[in-house]
matplotlib code that plots the C-alpha trace (Angstrom):
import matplotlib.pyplot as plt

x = [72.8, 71.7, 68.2, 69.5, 71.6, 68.5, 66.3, 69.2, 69.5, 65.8, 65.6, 68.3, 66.8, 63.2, 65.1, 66.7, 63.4, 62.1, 64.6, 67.6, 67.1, 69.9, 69.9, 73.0, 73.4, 73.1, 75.7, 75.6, 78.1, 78.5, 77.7, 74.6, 72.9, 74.1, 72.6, 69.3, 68.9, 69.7, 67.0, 64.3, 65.1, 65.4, 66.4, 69.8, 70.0, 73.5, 76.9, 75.8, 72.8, 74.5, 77.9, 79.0, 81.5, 78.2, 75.9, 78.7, 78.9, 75.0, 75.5, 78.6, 77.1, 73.8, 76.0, 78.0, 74.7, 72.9, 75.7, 78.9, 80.6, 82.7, 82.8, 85.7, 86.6, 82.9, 80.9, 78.6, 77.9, 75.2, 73.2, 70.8, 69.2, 65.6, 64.1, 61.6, 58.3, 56.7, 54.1, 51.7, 52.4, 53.4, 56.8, 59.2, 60.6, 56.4, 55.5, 58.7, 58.0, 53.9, 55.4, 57.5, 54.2, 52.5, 55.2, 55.3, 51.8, 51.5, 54.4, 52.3, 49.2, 51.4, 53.0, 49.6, 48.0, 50.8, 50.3, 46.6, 47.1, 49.1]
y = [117.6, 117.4, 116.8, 113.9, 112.5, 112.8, 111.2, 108.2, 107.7, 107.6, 105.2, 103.1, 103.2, 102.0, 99.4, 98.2, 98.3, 95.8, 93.6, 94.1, 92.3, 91.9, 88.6, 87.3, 84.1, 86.5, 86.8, 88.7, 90.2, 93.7, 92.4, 90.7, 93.2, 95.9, 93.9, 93.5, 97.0, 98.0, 95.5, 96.7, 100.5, 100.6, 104.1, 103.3, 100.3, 101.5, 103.2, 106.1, 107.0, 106.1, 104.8, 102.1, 103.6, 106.0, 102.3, 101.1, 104.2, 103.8, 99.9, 100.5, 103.1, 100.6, 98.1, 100.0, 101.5, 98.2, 95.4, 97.5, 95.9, 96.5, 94.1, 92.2, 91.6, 92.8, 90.4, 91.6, 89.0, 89.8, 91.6, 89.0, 89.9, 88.4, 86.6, 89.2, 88.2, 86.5, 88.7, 87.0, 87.9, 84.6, 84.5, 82.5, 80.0, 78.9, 78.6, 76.3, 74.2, 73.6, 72.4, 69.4, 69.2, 68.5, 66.6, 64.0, 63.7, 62.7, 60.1, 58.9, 58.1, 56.6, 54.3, 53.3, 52.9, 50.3, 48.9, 48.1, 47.3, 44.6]
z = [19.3, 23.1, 22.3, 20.2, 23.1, 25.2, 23.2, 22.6, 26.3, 26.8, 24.3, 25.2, 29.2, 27.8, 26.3, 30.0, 30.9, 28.8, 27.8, 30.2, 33.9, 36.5, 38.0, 39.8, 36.8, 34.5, 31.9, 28.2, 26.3, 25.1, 20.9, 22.4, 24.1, 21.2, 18.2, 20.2, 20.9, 17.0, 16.0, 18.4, 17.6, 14.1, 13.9, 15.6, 13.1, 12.2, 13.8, 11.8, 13.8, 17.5, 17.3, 19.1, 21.8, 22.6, 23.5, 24.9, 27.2, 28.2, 29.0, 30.9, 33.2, 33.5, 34.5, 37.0, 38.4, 39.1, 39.3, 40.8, 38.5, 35.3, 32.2, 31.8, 28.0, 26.8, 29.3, 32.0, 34.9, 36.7, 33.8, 31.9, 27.9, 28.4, 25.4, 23.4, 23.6, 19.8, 17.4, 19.2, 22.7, 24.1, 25.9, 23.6, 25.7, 27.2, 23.6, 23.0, 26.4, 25.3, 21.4, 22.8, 25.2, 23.0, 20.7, 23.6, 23.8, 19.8, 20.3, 23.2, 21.3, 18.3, 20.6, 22.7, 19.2, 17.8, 21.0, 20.3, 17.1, 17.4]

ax = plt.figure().add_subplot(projection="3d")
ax.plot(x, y, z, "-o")
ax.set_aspect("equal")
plt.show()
């Protein structure tokens, strides 16, 4: 049984490691940051493998440890979720900004080619 809560708050700190950042416009709530840490650890997938009041124990005491602060009504300020990164390494929300980059750039040409056509 303790080797199992070990190895549940190890996972759960690897997880603040990568996907949890405390930022002061942060804001997430408790449901957010608990289905993204079931998706990413599949073996905690359900309340049968970690229970909910037991992640909501490790986020509480992350919270308190870096922000001083307690949740109010299951939201954090101060504690951010970051975006995971896409199967292809790329950080989500660059991939997103270099699509309409290039949408713009196609409309562009369109429009500069009616232009000349006319």
């Amino acid at each position: 049984e303790q080797e199992r809560e070990e190895q549940q708050q190890k996972d759960f700190n690897q997880f603040c490691r990568e996907r949890v950042e405390v930022k002061p416009s942060g804001r997430v709530h408790i449901s957010e940051l608990s289905r993204a840490f079931r998706e990413q650890y599949g073996r905690y997938r359900t309340t049968e493998q970690m229970s909910d009041n037991v992640l909501k124990g490790y986020f509480r005491a992350f919270a308190k440890r870096n922000t001083g602060m307690k949740g109010r009504q299951g939201f954090y300020k101060g504690i951010a979720l970051k975006e995971r990164a896409s199967a292809f390494g790329a950080d989500p929300a660059a991939v997103q900004r270099l699509k309409e980059e290039q949408e713009r750039r196609q409309e562009e040409k369109a429009k500069v080619a009616r232009i000349l056509s006319v």
